[in-house]
matplotlib code that plots the C-alpha trace (Angstrom):
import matplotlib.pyplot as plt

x = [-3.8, -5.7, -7.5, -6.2, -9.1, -7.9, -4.4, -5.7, -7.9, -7.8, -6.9, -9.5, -11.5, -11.1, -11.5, -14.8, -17.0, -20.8, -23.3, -25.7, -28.6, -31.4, -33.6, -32.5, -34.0, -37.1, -36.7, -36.7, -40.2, -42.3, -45.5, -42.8, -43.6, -40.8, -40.1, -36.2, -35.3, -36.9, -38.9, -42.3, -44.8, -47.3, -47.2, -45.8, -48.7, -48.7, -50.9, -50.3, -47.1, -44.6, -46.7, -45.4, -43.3, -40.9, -41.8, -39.6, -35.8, -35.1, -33.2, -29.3, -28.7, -32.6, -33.1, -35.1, -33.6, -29.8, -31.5, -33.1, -29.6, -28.2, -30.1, -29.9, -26.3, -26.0, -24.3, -25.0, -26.5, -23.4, -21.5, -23.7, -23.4, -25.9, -24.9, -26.5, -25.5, -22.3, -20.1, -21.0, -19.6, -16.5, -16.2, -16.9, -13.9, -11.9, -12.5, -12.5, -8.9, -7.1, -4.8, -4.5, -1.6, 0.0, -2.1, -2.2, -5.5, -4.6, -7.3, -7.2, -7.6, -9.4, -12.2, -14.6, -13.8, -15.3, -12.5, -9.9, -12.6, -13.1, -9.3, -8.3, -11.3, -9.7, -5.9, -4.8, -2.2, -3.0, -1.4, -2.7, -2.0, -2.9, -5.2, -4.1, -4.5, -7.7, -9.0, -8.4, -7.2, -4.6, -3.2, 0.4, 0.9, -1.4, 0.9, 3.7, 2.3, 2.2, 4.8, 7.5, 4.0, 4.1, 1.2, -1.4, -4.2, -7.3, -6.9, -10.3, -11.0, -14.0, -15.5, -17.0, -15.0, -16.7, -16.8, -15.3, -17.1, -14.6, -15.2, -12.4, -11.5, -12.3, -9.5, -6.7, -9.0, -8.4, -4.6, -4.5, -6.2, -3.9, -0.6, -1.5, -2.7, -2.3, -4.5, -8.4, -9.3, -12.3, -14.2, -17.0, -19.6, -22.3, -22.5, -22.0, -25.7, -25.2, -22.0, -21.2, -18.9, -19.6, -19.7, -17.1, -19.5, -19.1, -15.2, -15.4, -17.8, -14.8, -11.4, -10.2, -8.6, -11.4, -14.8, -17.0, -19.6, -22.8, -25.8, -29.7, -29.2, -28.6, -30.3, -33.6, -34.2, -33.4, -31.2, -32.9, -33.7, -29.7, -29.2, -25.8, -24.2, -20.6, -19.9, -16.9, -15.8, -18.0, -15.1, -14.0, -17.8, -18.2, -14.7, -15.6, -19.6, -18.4, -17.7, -21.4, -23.3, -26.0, -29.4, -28.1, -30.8, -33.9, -37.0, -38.7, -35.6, -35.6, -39.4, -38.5, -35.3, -37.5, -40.3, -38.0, -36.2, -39.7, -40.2, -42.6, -40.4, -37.3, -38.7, -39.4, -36.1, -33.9, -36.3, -35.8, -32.0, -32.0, -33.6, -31.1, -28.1, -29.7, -30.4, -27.1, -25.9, -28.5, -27.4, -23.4, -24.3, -25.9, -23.4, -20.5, -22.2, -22.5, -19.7, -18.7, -18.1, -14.0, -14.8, -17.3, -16.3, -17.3, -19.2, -20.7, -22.5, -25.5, -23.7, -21.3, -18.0, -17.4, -14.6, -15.6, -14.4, -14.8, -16.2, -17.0, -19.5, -20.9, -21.2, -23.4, -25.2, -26.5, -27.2, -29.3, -31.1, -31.1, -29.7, -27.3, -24.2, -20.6, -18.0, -14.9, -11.2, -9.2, -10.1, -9.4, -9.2, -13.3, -14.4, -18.2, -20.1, -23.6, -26.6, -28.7, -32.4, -36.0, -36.5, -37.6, -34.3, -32.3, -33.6, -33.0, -29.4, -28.5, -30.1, -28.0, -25.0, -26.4, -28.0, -31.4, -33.7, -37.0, -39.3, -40.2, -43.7, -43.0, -46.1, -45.0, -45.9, -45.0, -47.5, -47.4, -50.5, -50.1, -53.0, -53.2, -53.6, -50.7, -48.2, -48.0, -45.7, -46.0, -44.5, -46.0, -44.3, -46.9, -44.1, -42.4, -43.1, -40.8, -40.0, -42.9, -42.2, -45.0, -45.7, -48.4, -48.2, -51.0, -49.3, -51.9, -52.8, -49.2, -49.8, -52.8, -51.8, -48.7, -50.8, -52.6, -49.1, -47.9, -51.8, -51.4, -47.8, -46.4, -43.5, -45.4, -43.4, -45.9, -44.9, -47.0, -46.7, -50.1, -51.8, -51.9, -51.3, -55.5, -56.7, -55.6, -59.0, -56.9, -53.7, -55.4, -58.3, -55.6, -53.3, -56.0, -56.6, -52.6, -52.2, -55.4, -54.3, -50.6, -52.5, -54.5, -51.4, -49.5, -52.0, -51.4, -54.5, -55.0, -53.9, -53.4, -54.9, -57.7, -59.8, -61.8, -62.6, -61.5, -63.4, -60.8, -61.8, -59.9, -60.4, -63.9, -64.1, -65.0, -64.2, -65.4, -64.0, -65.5, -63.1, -63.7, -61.0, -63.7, -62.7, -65.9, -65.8, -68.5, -68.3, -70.2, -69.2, -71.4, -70.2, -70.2, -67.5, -68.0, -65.4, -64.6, -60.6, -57.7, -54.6, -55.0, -56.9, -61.0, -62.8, -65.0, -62.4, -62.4, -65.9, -64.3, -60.9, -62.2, -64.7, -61.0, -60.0, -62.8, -63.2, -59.4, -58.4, -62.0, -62.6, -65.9, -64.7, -67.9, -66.5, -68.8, -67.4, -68.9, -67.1, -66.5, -63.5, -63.4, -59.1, -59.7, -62.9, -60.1, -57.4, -59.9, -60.9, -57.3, -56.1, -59.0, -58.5, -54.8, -56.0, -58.7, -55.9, -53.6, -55.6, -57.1, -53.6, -52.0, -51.1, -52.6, -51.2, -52.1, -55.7, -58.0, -60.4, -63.5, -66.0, -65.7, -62.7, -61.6, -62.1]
y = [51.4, 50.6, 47.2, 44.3, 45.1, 48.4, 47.3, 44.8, 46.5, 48.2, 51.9, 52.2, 50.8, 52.8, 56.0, 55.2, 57.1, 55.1, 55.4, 58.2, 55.9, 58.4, 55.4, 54.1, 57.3, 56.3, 52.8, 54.1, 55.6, 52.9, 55.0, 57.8, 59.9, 58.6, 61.2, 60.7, 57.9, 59.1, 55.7, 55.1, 55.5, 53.1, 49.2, 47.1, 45.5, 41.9, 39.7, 38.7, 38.7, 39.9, 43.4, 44.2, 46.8, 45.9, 49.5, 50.8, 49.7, 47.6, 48.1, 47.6, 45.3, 44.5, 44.4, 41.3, 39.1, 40.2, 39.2, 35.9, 34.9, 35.8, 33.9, 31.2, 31.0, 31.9, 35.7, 39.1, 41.3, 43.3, 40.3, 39.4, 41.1, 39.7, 38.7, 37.5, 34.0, 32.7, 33.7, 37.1, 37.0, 35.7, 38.1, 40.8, 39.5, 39.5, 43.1, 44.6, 43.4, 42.7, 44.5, 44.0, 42.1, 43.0, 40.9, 36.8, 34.4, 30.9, 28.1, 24.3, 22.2, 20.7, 23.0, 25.5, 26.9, 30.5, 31.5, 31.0, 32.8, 35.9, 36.2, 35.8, 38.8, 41.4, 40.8, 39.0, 36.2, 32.7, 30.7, 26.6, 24.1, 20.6, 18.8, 15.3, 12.5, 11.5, 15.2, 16.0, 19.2, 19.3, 23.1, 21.9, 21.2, 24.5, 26.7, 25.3, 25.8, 29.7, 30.0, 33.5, 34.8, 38.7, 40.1, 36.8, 38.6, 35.9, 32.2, 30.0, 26.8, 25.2, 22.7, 20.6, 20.3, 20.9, 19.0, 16.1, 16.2, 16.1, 17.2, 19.6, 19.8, 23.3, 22.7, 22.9, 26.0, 27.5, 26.7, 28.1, 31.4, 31.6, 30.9, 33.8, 36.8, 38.8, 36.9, 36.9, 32.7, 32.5, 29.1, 28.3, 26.5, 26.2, 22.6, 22.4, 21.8, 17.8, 17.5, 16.3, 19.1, 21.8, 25.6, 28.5, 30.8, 31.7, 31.5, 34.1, 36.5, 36.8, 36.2, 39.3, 37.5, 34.7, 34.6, 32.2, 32.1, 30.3, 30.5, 29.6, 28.0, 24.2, 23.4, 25.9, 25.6, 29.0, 28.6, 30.6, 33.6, 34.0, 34.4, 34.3, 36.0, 36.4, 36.4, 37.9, 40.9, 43.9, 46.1, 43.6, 42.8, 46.6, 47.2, 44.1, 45.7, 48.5, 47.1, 45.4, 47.9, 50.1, 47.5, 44.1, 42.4, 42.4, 42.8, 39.2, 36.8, 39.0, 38.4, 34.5, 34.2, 35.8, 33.2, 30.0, 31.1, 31.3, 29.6, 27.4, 26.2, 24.7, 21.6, 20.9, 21.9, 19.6, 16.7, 17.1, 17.9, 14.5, 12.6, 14.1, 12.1, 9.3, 9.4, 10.0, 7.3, 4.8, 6.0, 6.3, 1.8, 1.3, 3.7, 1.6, -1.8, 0.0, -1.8, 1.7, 3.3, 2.9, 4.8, 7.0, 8.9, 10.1, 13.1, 16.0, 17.9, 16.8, 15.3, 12.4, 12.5, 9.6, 8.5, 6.7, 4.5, 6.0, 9.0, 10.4, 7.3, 8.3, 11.8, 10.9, 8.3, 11.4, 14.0, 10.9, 10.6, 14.1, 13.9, 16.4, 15.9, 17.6, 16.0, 17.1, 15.6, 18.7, 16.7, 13.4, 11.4, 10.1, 12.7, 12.9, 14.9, 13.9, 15.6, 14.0, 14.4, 13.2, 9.5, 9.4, 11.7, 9.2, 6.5, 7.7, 8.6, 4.9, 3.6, 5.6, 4.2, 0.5, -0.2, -1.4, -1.2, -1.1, 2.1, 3.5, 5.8, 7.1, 8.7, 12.0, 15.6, 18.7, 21.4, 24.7, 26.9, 30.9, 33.2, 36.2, 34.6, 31.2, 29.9, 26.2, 23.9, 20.2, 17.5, 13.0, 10.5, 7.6, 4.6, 5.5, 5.0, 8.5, 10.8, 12.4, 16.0, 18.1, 21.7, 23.3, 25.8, 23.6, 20.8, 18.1, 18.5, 17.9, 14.7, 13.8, 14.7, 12.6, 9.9, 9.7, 9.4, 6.8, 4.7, 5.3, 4.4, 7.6, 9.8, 13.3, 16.9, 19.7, 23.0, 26.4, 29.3, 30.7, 33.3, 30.9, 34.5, 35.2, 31.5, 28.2, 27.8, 29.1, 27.0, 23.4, 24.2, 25.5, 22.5, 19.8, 21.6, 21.3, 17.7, 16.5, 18.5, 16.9, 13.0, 13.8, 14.6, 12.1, 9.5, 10.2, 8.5, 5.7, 2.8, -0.5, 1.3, -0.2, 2.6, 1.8, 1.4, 1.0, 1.1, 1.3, 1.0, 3.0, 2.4, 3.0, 5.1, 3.7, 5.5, 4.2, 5.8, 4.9, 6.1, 6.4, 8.1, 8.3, 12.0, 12.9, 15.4, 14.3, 14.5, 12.7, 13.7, 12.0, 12.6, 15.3, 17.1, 17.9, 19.6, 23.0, 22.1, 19.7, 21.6, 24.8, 22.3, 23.0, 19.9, 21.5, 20.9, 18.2, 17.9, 20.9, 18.8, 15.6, 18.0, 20.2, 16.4, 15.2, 18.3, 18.6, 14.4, 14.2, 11.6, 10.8, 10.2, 9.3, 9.3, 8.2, 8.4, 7.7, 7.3, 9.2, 10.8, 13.5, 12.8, 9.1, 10.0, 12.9, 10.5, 7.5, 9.4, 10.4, 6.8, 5.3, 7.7, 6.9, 2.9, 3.4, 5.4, 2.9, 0.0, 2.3, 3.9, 0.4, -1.0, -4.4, -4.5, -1.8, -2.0, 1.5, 0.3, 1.9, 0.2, 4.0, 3.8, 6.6, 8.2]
z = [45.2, 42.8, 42.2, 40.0, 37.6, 37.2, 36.6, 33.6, 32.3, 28.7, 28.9, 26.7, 28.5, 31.7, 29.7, 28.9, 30.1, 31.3, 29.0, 29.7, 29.3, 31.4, 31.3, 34.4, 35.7, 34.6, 36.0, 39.2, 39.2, 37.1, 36.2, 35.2, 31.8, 29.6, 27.1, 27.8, 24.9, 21.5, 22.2, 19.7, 22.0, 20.7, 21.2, 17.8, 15.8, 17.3, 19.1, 22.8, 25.3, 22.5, 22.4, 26.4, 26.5, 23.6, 22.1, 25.2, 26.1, 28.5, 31.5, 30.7, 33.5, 34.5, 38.1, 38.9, 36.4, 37.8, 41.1, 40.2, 38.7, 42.0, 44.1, 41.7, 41.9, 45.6, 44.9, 45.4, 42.6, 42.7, 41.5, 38.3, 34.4, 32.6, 29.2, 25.9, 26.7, 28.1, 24.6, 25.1, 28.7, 26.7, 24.3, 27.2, 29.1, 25.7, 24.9, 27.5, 29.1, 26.4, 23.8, 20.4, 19.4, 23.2, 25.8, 26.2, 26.6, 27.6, 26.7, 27.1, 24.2, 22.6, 24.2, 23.4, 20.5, 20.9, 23.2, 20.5, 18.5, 20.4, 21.3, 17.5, 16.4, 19.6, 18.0, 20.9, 21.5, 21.7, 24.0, 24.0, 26.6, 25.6, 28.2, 29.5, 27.2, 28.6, 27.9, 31.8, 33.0, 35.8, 37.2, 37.0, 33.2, 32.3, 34.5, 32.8, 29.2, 30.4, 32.7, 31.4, 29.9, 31.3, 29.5, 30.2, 31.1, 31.0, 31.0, 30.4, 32.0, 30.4, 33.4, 32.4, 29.3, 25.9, 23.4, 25.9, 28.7, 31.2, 34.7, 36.2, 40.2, 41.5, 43.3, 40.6, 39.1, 42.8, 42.5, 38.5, 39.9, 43.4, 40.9, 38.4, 40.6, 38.4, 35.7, 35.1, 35.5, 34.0, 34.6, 31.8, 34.4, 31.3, 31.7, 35.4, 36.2, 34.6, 36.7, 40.1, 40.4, 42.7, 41.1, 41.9, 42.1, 45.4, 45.5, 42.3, 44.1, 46.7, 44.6, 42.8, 39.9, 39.1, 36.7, 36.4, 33.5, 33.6, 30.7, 30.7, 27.5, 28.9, 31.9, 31.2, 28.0, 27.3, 23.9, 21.7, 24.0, 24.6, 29.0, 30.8, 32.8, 34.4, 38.0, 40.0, 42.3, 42.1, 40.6, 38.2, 37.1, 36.5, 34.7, 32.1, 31.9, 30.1, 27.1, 26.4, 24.2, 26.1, 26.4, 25.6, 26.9, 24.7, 27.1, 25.7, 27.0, 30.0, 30.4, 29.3, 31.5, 34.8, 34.3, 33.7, 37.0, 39.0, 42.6, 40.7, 38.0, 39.7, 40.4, 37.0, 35.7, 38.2, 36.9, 33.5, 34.3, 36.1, 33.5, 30.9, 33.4, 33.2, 29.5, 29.3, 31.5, 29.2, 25.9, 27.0, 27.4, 24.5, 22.0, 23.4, 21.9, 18.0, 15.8, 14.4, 18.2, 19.5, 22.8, 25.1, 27.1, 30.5, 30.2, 32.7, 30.1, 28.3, 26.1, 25.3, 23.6, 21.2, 18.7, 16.3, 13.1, 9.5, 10.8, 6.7, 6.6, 9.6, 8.3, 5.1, 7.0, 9.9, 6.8, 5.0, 8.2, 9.1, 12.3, 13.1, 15.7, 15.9, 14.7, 16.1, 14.7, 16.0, 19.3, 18.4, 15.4, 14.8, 17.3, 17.5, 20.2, 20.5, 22.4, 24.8, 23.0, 23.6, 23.9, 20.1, 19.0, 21.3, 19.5, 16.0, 17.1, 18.1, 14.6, 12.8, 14.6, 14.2, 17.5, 17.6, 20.4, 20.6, 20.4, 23.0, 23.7, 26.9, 29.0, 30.1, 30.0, 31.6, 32.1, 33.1, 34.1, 35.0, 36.8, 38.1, 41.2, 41.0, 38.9, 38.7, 37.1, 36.9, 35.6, 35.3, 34.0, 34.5, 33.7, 36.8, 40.1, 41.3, 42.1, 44.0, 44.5, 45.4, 46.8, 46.9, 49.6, 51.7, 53.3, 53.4, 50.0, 49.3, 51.7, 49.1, 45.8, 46.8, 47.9, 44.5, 42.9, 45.4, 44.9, 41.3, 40.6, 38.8, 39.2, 39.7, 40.3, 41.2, 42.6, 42.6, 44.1, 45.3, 47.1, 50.0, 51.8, 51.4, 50.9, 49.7, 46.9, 44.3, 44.5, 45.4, 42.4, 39.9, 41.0, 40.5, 36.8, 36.1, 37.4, 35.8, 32.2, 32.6, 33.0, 30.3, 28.1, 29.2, 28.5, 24.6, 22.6, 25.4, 23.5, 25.0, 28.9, 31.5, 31.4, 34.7, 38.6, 42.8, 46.0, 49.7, 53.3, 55.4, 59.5, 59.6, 56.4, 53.0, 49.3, 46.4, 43.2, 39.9, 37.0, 32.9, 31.1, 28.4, 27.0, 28.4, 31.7, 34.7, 38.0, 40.9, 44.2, 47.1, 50.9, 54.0, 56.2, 59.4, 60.4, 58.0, 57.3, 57.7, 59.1, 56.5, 53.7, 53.4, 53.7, 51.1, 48.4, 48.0, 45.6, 43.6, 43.5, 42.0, 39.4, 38.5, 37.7, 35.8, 33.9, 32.9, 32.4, 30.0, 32.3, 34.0, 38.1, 40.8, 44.1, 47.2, 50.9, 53.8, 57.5, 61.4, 60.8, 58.3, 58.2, 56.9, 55.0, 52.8, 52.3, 51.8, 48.5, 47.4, 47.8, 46.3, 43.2, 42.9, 42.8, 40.2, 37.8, 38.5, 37.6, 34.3, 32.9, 32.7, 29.4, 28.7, 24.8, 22.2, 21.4, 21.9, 24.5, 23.3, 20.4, 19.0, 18.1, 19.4, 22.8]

ax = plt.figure().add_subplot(projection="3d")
ax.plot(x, y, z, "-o")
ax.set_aspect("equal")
plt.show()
């Protein structure tokens, strides 16, 4: 019997023969002689990364980004197609199960309005069922809307709900999908990562008749390099691959997508992900206090839904300003959909719809730092006391880098992955040179800070750190170590810590330690460091503390 793929498919589609793409040959033996693809054999004329390799084609479905996406989303390989962002996993779907003018696509609305898009280009039949009149989607209207449909082949299910931001039970996607067996459900999950809602990507891996979508656009910052991909049952995922065009991948997003999905950069991404909810809980407060906003809604996305009164005005007022938002009446009458931006485009946004608050010059920066030999990413945000995530790959350095952060009063997310394998110099060096680069950034042009100094005792241990954040690199490290390491942390670090510190803050940092116990005499220093940046990043006012005028 054949499979309910099979059954949907096009005919077209199944009489498609796979592309005869020999390059995947070649893929298998890396150093092979590729002669195969009437590829120029010499590297384009540009500087840097964007010379690698984009003088050959890439891989139609690359192998290690199709497994970083599955282990991402908790899949198997097999259950991934990667697609140039999450509309071309719709127009994939579209194309290659239905018929011209013979199949049906149901959508929600208001929703997305690509599916109508895509259906509409293949020739296919629209069929719309209206959301709830809060915008929420319930299984038992929508199978109603399409109930005596025989030729329904795909029905999308947008969760969370653009442009409205609703969230949608997996349950009643589970009961649309168990109702119409014999119909693709196809659940957009591109917002999911700012939702409380659980993904189906697991249930689609197994369920014959469901597809769920997900993109690197929103959550890793991966807009402009264009990464999605669909997930669902092997079969399925290779009936619906056959009509992408033979390499739709360009080998830079690939190379873009494989780095934002590195061990070393998920910690950074949930933070900013975070801090996007609770922008978007702050600015969701303050939009429903301007004297032009009717309602906001509840959003999961990373945006908010708004209707608003004499929308037109509105309109001129953004385009003056040059702030640009979606205004959506096909959803409601004064619809607006806004983005959650930086602090500074958050604050623009609310001026322009007549709340005033004060500006804001948030100290944060993110930082990310690549060697042959670890690949760091870190993230300080020195107006808030968490969170304090931090691995290294040497666990008491973790301890002390956290213990700076905790002394010094900053939210601080560090992770790198290092050759911890041959020795741990390279990751707690490279990780001092990241943190100390991300302070100096974050510190901006010092206005209004301290500057200076902090001595602790510690049992019978005693650390005295003297700190200038003068733009001028010293380092003056007095103390011994008798013992050789701390768990798998060298006691001899911790001179070329402070001097990775020194050197990449521009600050001068004299450090003097003196005790019995080497244990207290380590986190005697740390502590002591934290202390003197705490007392020398805070803000007494706005003045440049330096007769300079400049440091």
């Amino acid at each position: 019997m054949s499979s309910l793929a099979e059954r949907l498919a096009r005919p077209e589609v199944l009489a498609l023969e796979p592309f005869d793409i020999a390059a995947n040959n070649a893929m298998a033996i890396p150093d092979a002689i590729r002669l195969d693809a009437n590829e120029n054999p010499f590297p384009p004329l540009v500087d840097g990364a964007l010379a690698t390799n984009v003088n050959r084609y890439p891989e139609p479905q690359p192998t290690r980004l199709k497994a970083a996406l599955a282990a991402l989303y908790g899949v198997e390989p097999g259950n991934v197609v990667i697609t140039r962002g999450a509309d071309d996993a719709i127009d994939m779907m579209v194309r290659a199960f239905c018929r011209p003018q013979t199949d049906a696509v149901a959508i929600c609305t208001p929703s997305f309005s690509a599916y109508a898009h895509f259906v509409r280009l293949q020739g296919a039949r629209l069929i719309e069922a209206p959301l709830t009149a809060g915008f929420d989607f319930a299984a038992d209207p929508f199978l109603a809307a399409v109930s005596g449909e025989r030729n329904l082949k795909i029905a999308f299910i947008c969760t969370p709900n653009n442009p409205t931001g609703n969230e949608v039970d997996p349950n009643q996607i589970l009961k649309v999908a168990a109702a119409l067996p014999n119909t693709i459900v196809v659940a957009d999950e591109a917002y999911l990562d700012f939702s409380t809602t659980p993904s189906l990507a697991g249930d689609a891996a197994r369920c014959p008749n469901l597809v769920v979508l997900k993109t690197l656009s929103k959550a890793y910052g991966l807009a402009g390099a264009r990464v999605g991909c669909a997930i669902g049952e092997p079969d399925l995922m290779a009936i619906a691959a056959r009509s992408l065009p033979p390499y739709p991948m360009p080998s830079l997003s690939v190379d873009a997508a494989v780095l934002a999905l590195s061990p070393s950069r998920r910690a950074v991404h949930q933070e900013r992900v975070e801090r996007l909810k609770t922008d978007r809980g702050r600015l969701a407060e303050r939009l429903q206090g301007s004297p032009i906003v009717r309602r906001v809604y509840p959003s999961g996305g990373n945006f908010l839904f708004l209707e608003v009164d004499d929308a037109p005005a509105l309109a001129a007022r953004m385009r003056s300003m040059g702030i640009r938002v979606r205004f959506r009446p096909n959803a409601a009458p004064g619809g607006v959909r806004v983005t959650i931006g930086t602090d500074a485009e958050n604050e623009a946004l609310l001026n322009a719809f007549g709340v005033t608050c004060e500006p804001s010059s948030p100290r944060r920066a993110e930082v990310i730092r690549d060697t042959k030999e670890t690949e760091i990413a870190v993230a300080v945000d020195l107006d808030r006391p968490t969170p304090r995530k931090i691995d290294t790959g040497v666990p008491f350095y973790d301890h002390m880098l956290d213990q700076v952060a905790a002394h010094g009063g900053f939210s601080i997310v560090l992770d790198c992955d290092g050759d911890t394998e041959i020795d741990g110099h390279h990751s707690i060096e490279d990780c001092a040179l990241a943190l100390g680069t991300a302070l100096s950034q974050a510190l901006g042009d010092k206005r209004g800070i301290r500057r200076f100094g902090f001595t602790l005792p510690m049992d019978e241990a005693q650390a005295q750190v003297l700190i200038d954040l003068s733009g001028r690199p010293y380092c003056r490290f007095e103390g011994e170590f008798a013992a050789t390491s701390i768990g798998e942390y060298p006691t001899q670090m911790t001179r070329h810590v402070f001097r990775s510190l020194a050197d990449s803050m521009g600050a001068a940092i004299h450090v003097k330690v003196d005790g019995e116990n080497d244990h207290h005499k380590t986190e005697a220093c740390f502590k002591a460091f934290g202390r003197a940046l705490r007392d020398a990043i805070r803000r007494e006012g706005d003045a440049l503390p330096s007769t300079k005028g400049v440091l």
